[in-house]
Biopython code that builds the backbone (N, CA, C, O; Angstrom):
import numpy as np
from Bio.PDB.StructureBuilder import StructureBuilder

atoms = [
    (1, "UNK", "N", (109.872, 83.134, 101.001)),
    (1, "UNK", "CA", (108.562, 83.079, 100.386)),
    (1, "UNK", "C", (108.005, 84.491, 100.103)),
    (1, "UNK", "O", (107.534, 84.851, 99.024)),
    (2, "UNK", "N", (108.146, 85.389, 101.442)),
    (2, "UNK", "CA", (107.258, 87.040, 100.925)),
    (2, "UNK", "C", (108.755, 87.438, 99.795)),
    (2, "UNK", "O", (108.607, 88.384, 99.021)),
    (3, "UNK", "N", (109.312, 87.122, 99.791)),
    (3, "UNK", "CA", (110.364, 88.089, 98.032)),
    (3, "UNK", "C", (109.886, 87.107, 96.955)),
    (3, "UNK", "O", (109.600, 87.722, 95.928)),
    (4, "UNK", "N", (109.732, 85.970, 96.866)),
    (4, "UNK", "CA", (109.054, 85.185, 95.449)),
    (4, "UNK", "C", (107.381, 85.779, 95.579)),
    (4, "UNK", "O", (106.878, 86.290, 94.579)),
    (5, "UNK", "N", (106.932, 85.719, 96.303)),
    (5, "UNK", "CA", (105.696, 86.297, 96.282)),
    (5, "UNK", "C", (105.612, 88.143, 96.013)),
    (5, "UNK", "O", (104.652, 88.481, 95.320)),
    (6, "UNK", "N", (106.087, 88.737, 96.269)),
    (6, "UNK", "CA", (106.637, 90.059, 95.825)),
    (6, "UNK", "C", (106.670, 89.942, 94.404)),
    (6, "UNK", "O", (105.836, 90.450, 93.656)),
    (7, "UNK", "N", (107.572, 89.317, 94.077)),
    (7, "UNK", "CA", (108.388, 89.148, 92.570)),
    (7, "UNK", "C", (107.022, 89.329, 91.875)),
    (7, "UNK", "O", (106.602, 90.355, 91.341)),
    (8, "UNK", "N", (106.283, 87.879, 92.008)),
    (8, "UNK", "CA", (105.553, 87.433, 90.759)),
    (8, "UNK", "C", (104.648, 88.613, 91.260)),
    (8, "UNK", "O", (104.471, 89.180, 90.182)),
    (9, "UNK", "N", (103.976, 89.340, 92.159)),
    (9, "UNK", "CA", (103.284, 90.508, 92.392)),
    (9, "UNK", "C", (104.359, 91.573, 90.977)),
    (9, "UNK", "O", (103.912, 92.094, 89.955)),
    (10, "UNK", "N", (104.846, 91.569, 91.149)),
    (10, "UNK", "CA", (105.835, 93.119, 90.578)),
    (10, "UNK", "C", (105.402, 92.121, 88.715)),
    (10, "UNK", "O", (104.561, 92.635, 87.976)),
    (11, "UNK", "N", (105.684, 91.597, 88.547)),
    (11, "UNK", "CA", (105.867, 90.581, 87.060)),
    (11, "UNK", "C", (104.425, 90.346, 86.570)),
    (11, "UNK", "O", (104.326, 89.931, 85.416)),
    (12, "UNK", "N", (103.497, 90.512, 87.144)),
    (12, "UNK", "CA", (101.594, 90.068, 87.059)),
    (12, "UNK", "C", (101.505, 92.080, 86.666)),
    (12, "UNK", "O", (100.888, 92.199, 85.607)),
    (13, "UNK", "N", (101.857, 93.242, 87.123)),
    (13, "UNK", "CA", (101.898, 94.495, 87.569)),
    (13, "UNK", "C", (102.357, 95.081, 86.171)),
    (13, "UNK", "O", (101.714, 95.847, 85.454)),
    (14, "UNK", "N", (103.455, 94.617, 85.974)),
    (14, "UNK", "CA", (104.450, 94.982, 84.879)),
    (14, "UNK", "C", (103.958, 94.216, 83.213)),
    (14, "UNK", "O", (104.174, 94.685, 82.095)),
    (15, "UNK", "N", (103.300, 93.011, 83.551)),
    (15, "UNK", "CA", (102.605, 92.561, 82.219)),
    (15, "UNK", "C", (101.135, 93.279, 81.962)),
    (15, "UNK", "O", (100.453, 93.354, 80.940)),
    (16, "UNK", "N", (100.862, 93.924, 83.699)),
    (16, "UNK", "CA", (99.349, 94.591, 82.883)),
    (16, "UNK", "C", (99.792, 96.155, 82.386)),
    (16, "UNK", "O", (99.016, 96.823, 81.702)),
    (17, "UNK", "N", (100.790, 96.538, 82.698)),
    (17, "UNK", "CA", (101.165, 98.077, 82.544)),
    (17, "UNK", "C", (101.619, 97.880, 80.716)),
    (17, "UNK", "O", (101.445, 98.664, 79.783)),
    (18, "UNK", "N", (102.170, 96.664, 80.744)),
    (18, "UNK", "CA", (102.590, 96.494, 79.000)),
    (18, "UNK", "C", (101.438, 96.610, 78.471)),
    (18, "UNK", "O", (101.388, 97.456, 77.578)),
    (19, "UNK", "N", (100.515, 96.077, 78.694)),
    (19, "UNK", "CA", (99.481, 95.994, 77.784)),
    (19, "UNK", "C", (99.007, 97.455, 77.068)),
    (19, "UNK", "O", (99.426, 98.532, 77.494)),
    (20, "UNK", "N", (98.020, 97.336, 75.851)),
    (20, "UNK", "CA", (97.464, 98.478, 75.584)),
    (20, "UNK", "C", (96.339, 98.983, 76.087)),
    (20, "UNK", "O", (95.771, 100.012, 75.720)),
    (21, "UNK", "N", (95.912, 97.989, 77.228)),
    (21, "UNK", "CA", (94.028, 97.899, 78.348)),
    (21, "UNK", "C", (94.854, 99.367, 79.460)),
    (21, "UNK", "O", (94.156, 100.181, 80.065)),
    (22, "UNK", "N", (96.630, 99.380, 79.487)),
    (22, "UNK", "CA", (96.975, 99.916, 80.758)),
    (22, "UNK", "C", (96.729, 101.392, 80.590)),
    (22, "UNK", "O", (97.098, 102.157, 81.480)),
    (23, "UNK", "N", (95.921, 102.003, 79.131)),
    (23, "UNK", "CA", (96.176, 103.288, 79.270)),
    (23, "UNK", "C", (94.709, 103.414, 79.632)),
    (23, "UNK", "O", (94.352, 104.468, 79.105)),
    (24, "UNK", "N", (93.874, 102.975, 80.145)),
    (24, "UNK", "CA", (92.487, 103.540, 80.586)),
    (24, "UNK", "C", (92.929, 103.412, 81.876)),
    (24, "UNK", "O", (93.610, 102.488, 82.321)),
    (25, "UNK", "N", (92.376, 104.699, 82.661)),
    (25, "UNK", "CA", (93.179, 104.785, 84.093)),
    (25, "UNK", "C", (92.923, 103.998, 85.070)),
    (25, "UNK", "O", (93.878, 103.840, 85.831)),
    (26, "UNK", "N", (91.596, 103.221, 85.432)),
    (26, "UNK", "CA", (91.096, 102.513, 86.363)),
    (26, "UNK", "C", (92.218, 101.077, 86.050)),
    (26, "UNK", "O", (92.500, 100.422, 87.054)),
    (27, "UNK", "N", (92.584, 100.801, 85.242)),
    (27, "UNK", "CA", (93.412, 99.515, 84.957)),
    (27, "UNK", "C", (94.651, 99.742, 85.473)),
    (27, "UNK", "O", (95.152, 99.013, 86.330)),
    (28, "UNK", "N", (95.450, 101.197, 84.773)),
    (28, "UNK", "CA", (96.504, 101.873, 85.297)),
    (28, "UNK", "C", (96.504, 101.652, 86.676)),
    (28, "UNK", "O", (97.397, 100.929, 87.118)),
    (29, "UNK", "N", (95.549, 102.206, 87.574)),
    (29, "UNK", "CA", (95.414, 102.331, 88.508)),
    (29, "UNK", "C", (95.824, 101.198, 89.372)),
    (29, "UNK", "O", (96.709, 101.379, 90.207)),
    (30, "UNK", "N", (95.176, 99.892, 89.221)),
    (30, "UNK", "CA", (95.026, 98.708, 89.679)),
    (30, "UNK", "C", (96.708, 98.111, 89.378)),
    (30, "UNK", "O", (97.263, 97.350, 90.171)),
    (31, "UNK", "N", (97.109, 98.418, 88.596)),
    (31, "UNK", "CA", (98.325, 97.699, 88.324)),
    (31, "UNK", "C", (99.237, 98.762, 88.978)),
    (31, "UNK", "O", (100.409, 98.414, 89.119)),
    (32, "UNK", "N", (98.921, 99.919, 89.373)),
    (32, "UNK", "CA", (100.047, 101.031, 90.393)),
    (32, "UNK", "C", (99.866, 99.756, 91.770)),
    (32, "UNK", "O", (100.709, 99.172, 92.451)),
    (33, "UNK", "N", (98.747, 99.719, 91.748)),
    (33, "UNK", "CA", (98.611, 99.413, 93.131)),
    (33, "UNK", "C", (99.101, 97.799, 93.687)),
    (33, "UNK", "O", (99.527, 97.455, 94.789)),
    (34, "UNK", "N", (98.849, 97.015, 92.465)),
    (34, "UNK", "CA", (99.437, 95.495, 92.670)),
    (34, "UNK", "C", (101.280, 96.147, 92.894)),
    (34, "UNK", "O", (101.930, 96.192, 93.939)),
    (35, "UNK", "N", (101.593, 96.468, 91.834)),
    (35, "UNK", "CA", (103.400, 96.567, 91.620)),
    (35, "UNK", "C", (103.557, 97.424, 93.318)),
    (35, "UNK", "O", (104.528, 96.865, 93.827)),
    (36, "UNK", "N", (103.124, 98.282, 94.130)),
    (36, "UNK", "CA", (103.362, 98.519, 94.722)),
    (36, "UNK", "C", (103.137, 97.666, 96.198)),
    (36, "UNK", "O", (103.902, 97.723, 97.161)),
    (37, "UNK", "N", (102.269, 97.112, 96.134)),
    (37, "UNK", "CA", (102.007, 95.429, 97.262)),
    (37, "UNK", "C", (103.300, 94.888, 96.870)),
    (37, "UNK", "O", (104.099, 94.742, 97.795)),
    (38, "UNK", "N", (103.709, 94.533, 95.616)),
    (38, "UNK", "CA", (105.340, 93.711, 95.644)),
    (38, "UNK", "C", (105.767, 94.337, 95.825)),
    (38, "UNK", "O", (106.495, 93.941, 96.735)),
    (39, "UNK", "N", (105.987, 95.358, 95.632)),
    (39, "UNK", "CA", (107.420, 96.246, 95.781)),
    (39, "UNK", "C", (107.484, 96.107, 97.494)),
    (39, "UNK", "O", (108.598, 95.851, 97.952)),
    (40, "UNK", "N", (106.474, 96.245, 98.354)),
    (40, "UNK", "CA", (106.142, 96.294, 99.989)),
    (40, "UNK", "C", (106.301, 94.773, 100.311)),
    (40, "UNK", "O", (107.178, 94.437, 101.107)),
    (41, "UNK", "N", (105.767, 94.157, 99.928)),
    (41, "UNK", "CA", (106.168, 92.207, 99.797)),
    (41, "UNK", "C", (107.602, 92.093, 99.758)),
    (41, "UNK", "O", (108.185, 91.946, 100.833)),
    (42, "UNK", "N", (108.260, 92.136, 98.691)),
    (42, "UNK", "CA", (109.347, 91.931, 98.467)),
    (42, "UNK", "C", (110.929, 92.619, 99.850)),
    (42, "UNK", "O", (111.868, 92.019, 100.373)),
    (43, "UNK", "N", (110.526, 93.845, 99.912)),
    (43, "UNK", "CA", (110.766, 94.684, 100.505)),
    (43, "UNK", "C", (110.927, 93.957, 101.967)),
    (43, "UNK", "O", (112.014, 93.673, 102.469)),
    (44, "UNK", "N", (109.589, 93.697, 102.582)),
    (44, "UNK", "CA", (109.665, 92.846, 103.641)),
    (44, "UNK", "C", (110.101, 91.494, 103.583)),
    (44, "UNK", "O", (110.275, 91.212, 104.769)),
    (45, "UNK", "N", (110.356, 90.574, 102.959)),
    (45, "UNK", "CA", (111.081, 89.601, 102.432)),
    (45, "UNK", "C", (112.172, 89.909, 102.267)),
    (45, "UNK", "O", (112.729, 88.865, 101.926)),
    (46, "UNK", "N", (113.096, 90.918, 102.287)),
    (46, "UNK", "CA", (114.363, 90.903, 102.140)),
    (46, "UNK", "C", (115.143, 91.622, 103.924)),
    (46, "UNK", "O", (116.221, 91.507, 104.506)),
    (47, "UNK", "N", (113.815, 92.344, 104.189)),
    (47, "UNK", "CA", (114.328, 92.764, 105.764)),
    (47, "UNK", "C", (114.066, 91.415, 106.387)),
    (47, "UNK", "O", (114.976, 91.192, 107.185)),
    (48, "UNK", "N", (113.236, 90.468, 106.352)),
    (48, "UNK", "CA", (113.222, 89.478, 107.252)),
    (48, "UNK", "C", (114.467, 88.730, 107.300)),
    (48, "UNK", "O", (114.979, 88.550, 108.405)),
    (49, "UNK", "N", (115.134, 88.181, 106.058)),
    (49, "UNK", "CA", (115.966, 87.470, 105.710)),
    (49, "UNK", "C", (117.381, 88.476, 106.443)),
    (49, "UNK", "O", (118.269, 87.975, 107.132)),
    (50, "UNK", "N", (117.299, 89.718, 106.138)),
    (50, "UNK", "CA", (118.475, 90.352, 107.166)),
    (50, "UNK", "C", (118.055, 89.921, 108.630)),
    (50, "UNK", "O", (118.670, 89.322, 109.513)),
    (51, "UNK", "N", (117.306, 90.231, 108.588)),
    (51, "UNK", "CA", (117.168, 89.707, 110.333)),
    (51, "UNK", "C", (117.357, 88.421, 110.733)),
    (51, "UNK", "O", (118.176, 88.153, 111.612)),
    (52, "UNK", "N", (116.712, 87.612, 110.205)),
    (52, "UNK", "CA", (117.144, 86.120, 109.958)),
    (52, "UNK", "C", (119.181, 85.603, 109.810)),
    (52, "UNK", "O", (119.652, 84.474, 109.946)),
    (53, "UNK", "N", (119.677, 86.462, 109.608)),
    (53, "UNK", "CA", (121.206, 86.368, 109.287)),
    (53, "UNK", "C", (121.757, 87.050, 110.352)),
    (53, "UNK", "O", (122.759, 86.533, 110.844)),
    (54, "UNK", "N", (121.322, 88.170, 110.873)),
    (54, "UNK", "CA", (121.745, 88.935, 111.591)),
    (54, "UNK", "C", (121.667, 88.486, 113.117)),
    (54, "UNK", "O", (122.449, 88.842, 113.999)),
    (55, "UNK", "N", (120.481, 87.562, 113.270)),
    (55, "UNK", "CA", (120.502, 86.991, 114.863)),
    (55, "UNK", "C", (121.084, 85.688, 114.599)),
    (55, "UNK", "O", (121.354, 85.000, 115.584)),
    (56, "UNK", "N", (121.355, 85.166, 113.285)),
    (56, "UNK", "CA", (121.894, 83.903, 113.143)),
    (56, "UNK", "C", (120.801, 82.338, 113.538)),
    (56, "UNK", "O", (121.204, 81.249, 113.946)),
    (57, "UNK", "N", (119.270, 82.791, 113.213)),
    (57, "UNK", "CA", (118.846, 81.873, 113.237)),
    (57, "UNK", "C", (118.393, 81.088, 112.160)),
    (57, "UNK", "O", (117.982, 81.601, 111.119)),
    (58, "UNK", "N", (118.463, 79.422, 112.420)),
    (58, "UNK", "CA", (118.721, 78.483, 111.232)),
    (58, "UNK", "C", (118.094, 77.942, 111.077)),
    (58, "UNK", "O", (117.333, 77.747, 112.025)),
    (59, "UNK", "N", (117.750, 77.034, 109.491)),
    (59, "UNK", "CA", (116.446, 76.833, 109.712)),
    (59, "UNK", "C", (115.845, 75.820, 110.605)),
    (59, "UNK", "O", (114.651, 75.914, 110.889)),
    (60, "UNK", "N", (116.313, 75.202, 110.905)),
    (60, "UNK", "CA", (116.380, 73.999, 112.388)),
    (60, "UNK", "C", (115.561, 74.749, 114.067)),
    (60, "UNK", "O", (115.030, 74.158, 115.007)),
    (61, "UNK", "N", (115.849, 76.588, 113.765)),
    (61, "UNK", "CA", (115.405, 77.154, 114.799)),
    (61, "UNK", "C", (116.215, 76.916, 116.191)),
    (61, "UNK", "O", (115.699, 76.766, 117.299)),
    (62, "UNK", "N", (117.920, 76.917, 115.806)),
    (62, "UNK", "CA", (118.536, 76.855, 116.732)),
    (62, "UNK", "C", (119.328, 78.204, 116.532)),
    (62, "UNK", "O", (119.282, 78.941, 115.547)),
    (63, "UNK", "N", (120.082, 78.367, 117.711)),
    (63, "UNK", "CA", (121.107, 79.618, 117.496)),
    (63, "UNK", "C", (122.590, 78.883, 117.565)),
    (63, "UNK", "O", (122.831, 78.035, 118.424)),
    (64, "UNK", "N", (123.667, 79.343, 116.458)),
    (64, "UNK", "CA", (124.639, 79.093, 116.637)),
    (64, "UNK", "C", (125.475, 78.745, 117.949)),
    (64, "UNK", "O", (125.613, 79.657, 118.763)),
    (65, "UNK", "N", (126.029, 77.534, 118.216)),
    (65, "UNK", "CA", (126.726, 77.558, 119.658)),
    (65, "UNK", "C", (126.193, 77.315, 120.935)),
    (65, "UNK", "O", (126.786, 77.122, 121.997)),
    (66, "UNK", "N", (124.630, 77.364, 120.608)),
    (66, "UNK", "CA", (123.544, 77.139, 121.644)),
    (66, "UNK", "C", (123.362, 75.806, 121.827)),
    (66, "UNK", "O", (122.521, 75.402, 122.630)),
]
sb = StructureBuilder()
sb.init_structure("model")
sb.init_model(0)
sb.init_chain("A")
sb.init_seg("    ")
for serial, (resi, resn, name, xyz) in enumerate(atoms, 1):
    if name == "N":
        sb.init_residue(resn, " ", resi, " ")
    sb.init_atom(name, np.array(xyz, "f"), 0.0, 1.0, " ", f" {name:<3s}", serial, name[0])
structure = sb.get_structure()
């Protein structure tokens, strides 16, 4: 969920930077700052999921062999 939530953060960021509203800086600004919440969202969404693989827990909330 936090890397799909990241995503559409980075994709909402990247459609306001297209625009032609993105060259007045306070807008600029706001859209540095969303794309960078996903980029930190996403980011943590992909360390969880290592960790999640790495202790081998499933989604049942058991451990392998246990």
């Amino acid at each position: 969920m936090p890397i799909l939530l990241g995503i559409a953060l980075q994709m909402r960021a990247l459609s306001m930077l297209l625009d032609m509203s993105s060259l007045r800086r306070p807008i600029y600004e706001r859209a540095n700052r969303i794309f960078m919440v996903g980029l930190i969202q996403t980011a943590c969404g992909v360390g969880m999921a290592i960790l999640v693989d790495l202790f081998g827990i499933s989604v049942g909330g058991t451990l392998p062999g246990a």
